[in-house]
C-alpha positions as a printed NumPy array, in Angstrom:
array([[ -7.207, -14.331,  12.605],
       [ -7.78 , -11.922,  15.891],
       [-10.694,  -9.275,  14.417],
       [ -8.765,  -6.768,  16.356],
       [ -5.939,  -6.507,  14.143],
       [ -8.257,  -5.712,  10.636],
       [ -9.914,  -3.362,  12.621],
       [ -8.276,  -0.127,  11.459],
       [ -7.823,  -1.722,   7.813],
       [-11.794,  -1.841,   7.955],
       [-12.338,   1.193,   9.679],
       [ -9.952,   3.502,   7.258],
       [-12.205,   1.801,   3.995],
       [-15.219,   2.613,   5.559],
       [-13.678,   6.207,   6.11 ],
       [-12.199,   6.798,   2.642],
       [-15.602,   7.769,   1.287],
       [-15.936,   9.928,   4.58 ],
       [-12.601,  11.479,   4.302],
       [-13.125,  12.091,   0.127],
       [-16.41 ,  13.995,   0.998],
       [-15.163,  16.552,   3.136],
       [-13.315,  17.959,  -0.217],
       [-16.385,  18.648,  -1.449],
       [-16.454,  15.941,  -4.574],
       [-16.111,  12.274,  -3.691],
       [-16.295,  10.41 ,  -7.197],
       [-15.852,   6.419,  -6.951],
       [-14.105,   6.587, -10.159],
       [-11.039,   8.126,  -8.471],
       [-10.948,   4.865,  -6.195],
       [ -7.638,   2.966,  -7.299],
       [ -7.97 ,  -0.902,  -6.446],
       [ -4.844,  -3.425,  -6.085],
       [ -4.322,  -7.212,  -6.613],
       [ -1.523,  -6.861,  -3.749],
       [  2.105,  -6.8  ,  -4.544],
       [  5.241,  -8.257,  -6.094],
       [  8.018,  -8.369,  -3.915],
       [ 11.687,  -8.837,  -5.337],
       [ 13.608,  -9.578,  -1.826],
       [ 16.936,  -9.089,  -1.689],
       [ 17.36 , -12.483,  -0.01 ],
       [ 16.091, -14.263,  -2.343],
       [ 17.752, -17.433,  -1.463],
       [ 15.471, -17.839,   1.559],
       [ 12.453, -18.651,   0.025],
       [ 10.284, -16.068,   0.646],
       [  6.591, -15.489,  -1.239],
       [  7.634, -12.813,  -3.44 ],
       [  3.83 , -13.083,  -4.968],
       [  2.142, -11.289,  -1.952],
       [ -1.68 , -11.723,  -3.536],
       [ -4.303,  -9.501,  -1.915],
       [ -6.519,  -6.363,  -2.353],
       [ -5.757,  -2.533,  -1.815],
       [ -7.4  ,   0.698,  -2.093],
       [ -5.72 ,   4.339,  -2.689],
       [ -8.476,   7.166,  -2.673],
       [ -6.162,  10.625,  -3.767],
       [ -7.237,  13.395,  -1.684],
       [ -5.239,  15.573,  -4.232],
       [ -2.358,  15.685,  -6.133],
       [  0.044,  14.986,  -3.393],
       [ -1.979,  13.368,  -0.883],
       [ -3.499,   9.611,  -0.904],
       [ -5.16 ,   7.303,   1.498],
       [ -4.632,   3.594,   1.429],
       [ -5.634,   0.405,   3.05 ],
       [ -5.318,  -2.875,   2.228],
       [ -4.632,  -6.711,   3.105],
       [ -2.2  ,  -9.221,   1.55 ],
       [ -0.103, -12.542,   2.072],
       [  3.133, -11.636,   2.773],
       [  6.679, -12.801,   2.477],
       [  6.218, -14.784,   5.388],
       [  2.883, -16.617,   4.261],
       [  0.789, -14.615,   6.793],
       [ -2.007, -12.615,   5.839],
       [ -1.148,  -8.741,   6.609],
       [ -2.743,  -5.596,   7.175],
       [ -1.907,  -1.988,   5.962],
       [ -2.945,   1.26 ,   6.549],
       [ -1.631,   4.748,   5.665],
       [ -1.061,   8.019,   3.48 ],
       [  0.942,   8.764,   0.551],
       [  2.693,  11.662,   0.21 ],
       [  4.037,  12.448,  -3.21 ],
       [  5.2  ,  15.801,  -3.351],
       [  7.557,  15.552,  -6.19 ],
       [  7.237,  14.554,  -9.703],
       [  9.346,  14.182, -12.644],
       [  8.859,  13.446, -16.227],
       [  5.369,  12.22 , -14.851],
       [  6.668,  10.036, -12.202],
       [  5.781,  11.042,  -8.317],
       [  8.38 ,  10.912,  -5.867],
       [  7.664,  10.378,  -1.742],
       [  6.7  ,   7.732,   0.386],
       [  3.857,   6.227,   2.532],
       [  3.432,   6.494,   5.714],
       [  1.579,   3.92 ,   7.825],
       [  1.586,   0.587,   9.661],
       [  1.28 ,  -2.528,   8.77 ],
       [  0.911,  -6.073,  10.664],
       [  1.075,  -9.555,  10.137],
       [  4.99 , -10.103,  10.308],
       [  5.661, -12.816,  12.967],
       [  9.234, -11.607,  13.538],
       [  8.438,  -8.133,  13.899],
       [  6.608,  -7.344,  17.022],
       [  4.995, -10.574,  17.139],
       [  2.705, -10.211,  14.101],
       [  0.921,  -6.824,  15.613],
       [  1.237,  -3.093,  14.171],
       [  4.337,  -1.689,  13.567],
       [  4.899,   2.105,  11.595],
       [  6.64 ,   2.292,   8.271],
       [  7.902,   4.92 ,   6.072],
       [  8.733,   3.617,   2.741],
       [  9.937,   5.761,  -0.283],
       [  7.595,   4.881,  -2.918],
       [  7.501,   5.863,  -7.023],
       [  3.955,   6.353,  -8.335],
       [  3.75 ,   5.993, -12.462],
       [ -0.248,   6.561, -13.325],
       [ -2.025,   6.892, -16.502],
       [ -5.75 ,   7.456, -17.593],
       [ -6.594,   3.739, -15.383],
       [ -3.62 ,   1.832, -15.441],
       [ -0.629,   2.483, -12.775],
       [  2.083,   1.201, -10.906],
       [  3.908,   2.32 ,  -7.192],
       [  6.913,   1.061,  -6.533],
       [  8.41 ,   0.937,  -3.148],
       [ 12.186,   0.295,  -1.314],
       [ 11.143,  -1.746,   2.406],
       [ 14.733,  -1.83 ,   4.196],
       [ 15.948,  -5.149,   5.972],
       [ 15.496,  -5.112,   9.365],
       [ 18.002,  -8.181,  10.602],
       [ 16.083, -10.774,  11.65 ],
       [ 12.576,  -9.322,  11.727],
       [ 11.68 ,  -7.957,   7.935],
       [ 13.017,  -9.355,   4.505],
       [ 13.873,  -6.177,   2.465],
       [ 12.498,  -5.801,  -1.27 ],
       [ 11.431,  -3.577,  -3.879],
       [  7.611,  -3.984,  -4.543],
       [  5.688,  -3.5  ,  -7.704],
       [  1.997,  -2.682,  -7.245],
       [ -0.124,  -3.101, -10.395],
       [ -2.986,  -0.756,  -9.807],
       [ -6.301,  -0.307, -11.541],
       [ -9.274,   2.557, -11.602],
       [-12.707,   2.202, -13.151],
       [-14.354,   5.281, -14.915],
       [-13.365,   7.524, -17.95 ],
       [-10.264,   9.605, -17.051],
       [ -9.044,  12.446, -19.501]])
Protein backbone atom coordinates (compact mmCIF):
# COMPACT_ATOMS: atom_id res chain seq x y z
CA UNK A 1 0.00 0.00 0.00
CA UNK A 2 1.56 3.59 -1.26
CA UNK A 3 2.12 5.54 2.42
CA UNK A 4 0.98 8.51 0.53
CA UNK A 5 -2.52 7.66 0.34
CA UNK A 6 -3.00 7.04 4.54
CA UNK A 7 -1.34 10.10 4.89
CA UNK A 8 -4.25 12.45 5.58
CA UNK A 9 -6.17 9.45 7.41
CA UNK A 10 -3.03 9.63 9.84
CA UNK A 11 -2.58 13.13 9.84
CA UNK A 12 -6.49 14.07 10.67
CA UNK A 13 -6.11 11.29 13.95
CA UNK A 14 -3.17 12.85 15.02
CA UNK A 15 -5.15 16.25 14.67
CA UNK A 16 -8.43 15.25 16.34
CA UNK A 17 -6.92 15.76 19.77
CA UNK A 18 -5.46 19.11 18.28
CA UNK A 19 -8.63 20.21 16.76
CA UNK A 20 -10.80 19.05 20.23
CA UNK A 21 -8.40 21.32 22.28
CA UNK A 22 -8.92 24.47 20.70
CA UNK A 23 -12.68 24.23 22.28
CA UNK A 24 -11.25 24.51 25.34
CA UNK A 25 -12.14 20.75 26.81
CA UNK A 26 -10.76 17.78 24.91
CA UNK A 27 -12.04 14.63 26.98
CA UNK A 28 -11.00 11.09 25.37
CA UNK A 29 -14.21 9.80 26.56
CA UNK A 30 -16.06 11.74 23.83
CA UNK A 31 -13.82 9.73 21.22
CA UNK A 32 -16.38 7.36 19.32
CA UNK A 33 -14.44 4.23 17.82
CA UNK A 34 -15.83 1.92 14.82
CA UNK A 35 -15.35 -1.76 13.77
CA UNK A 36 -15.96 -0.40 10.04
CA UNK A 37 -19.19 -0.88 8.27
CA UNK A 38 -22.01 -3.03 6.92
CA UNK A 39 -22.85 -2.37 3.56
CA UNK A 40 -26.30 -3.60 2.06
CA UNK A 41 -25.54 -2.91 -1.88
CA UNK A 42 -28.14 -2.59 -3.99
CA UNK A 43 -26.46 -4.99 -6.42
CA UNK A 44 -26.27 -7.51 -4.46
CA UNK A 45 -26.05 -10.10 -7.07
CA UNK A 46 -22.46 -9.08 -7.85
CA UNK A 47 -20.79 -10.29 -5.05
CA UNK A 48 -19.58 -7.56 -3.34
CA UNK A 49 -18.03 -7.62 0.54
CA UNK A 50 -20.90 -6.18 2.19
CA UNK A 51 -18.80 -6.85 5.65
CA UNK A 52 -16.35 -3.87 5.13
CA UNK A 53 -14.21 -4.71 8.59
CA UNK A 54 -11.98 -1.87 9.78
CA UNK A 55 -11.52 0.91 12.42
CA UNK A 56 -12.98 4.57 12.65
CA UNK A 57 -12.89 7.47 14.83
CA UNK A 58 -15.64 10.43 15.21
CA UNK A 59 -14.41 13.15 17.79
CA UNK A 60 -17.87 15.70 18.07
CA UNK A 61 -16.72 19.14 18.08
CA UNK A 62 -20.37 19.94 19.22
CA UNK A 63 -23.68 19.08 18.73
CA UNK A 64 -23.73 19.46 15.04
CA UNK A 65 -20.26 19.16 14.11
CA UNK A 66 -17.95 15.83 14.03
CA UNK A 67 -14.60 14.84 12.74
CA UNK A 68 -13.89 11.42 11.38
CA UNK A 69 -11.21 9.26 9.97
CA UNK A 70 -10.90 5.93 9.41
CA UNK A 71 -9.74 2.78 7.24
CA UNK A 72 -11.69 -0.28 6.05
CA UNK A 73 -11.96 -3.19 3.37
CA UNK A 74 -14.31 -2.26 1.04
CA UNK A 75 -16.81 -3.64 -1.37
CA UNK A 76 -14.19 -4.19 -3.70
CA UNK A 77 -11.72 -6.13 -1.28
CA UNK A 78 -9.31 -3.14 -1.14
CA UNK A 79 -8.34 -1.57 1.92
CA UNK A 80 -9.76 2.21 1.93
CA UNK A 81 -9.20 5.39 3.46
CA UNK A 82 -11.65 8.11 4.82
CA UNK A 83 -11.53 11.35 6.00
CA UNK A 84 -14.12 14.07 6.78
CA UNK A 85 -16.81 16.09 8.90
CA UNK A 86 -20.24 15.42 9.89
CA UNK A 87 -22.66 17.81 9.83
CA UNK A 88 -25.88 17.01 11.60
CA UNK A 89 -27.88 19.93 11.91
CA UNK A 90 -31.22 18.38 12.33
CA UNK A 91 -32.66 16.02 14.73
CA UNK A 92 -35.83 14.33 15.34
CA UNK A 93 -37.27 12.19 17.98
CA UNK A 94 -33.45 11.85 18.91
CA UNK A 95 -32.25 10.91 15.57
CA UNK A 96 -29.68 13.50 13.68
CA UNK A 97 -30.22 14.26 10.23
CA UNK A 98 -27.16 15.55 7.63
CA UNK A 99 -24.39 14.10 5.99
CA UNK A 100 -20.54 13.79 5.87
CA UNK A 101 -18.49 15.39 3.98
CA UNK A 102 -15.07 14.05 2.94
CA UNK A 103 -13.00 11.79 0.68
CA UNK A 104 -12.31 8.61 0.62
CA UNK A 105 -9.85 6.22 -1.50
CA UNK A 106 -9.19 2.83 -2.24
CA UNK A 107 -11.90 2.19 -5.04
CA UNK A 108 -10.06 0.80 -8.14
CA UNK A 109 -12.83 1.94 -10.50
CA UNK A 110 -13.09 5.28 -9.25
CA UNK A 111 -10.17 7.41 -10.04
CA UNK A 112 -7.87 4.62 -10.01
CA UNK A 113 -7.97 3.81 -6.28
CA UNK A 114 -6.80 7.61 -5.22
CA UNK A 115 -9.02 10.37 -3.34
CA UNK A 116 -12.16 11.21 -4.51
CA UNK A 117 -14.89 13.79 -2.39
CA UNK A 118 -18.17 12.47 -1.11
CA UNK A 119 -21.20 13.86 0.38
CA UNK A 120 -23.32 11.24 1.83
CA UNK A 121 -26.62 11.85 3.80
CA UNK A 122 -26.07 10.08 6.93
CA UNK A 123 -28.64 9.25 10.17
CA UNK A 124 -26.84 9.35 13.53
CA UNK A 125 -28.92 7.30 16.48
CA UNK A 126 -26.55 7.68 19.84
CA UNK A 127 -27.11 6.75 23.33
CA UNK A 128 -25.07 7.01 26.67
CA UNK A 129 -22.02 4.61 24.58
CA UNK A 130 -23.72 2.69 22.15
CA UNK A 131 -24.68 4.24 18.52
CA UNK A 132 -25.28 3.70 15.08
CA UNK A 133 -24.90 6.17 11.60
CA UNK A 134 -26.42 5.14 8.83
CA UNK A 135 -25.60 6.36 5.43
CA UNK A 136 -27.23 6.34 1.51
CA UNK A 137 -23.68 6.10 -1.03
CA UNK A 138 -25.37 6.58 -4.64
CA UNK A 139 -24.25 4.25 -7.64
CA UNK A 140 -21.99 5.73 -9.73
CA UNK A 141 -22.24 3.32 -13.11
CA UNK A 142 -19.37 1.52 -13.35
CA UNK A 143 -17.11 3.06 -10.72
CA UNK A 144 -19.01 2.76 -7.07
CA UNK A 145 -21.55 -0.02 -5.91
CA UNK A 146 -24.35 1.96 -4.11
CA UNK A 147 -25.55 0.81 -0.47
CA UNK A 148 -26.91 1.80 2.70
CA UNK A 149 -24.26 1.36 5.52
CA UNK A 150 -24.74 0.58 9.14
CA UNK A 151 -21.93 1.72 11.43
CA UNK A 152 -21.98 0.14 14.91
CA UNK A 153 -20.19 2.67 17.02
CA UNK A 154 -18.79 2.54 20.51
CA UNK A 155 -17.46 5.28 23.30
CA UNK A 156 -15.61 4.50 26.51
CA UNK A 157 -16.32 6.64 29.71
CA UNK A 158 -19.50 7.35 31.86
CA UNK A 159 -21.99 9.44 29.82
CA UNK A 160 -25.20 10.92 31.58
Amino acid sequence: MNSLRTLPVLSIALLIPGLASAQDSFDLKNVWINPGFYSAHFDGGKGLENVNQGLGFEYPLNDTYRVTAGTFRNSDRRQSNYLGLYVLPIEFYGVKFGAVVGGFDGYPNYRNGNWFPAILPVAAIEGKNWGLNIAYVPTIKNRLYGAVTFQLKYRFGNHE
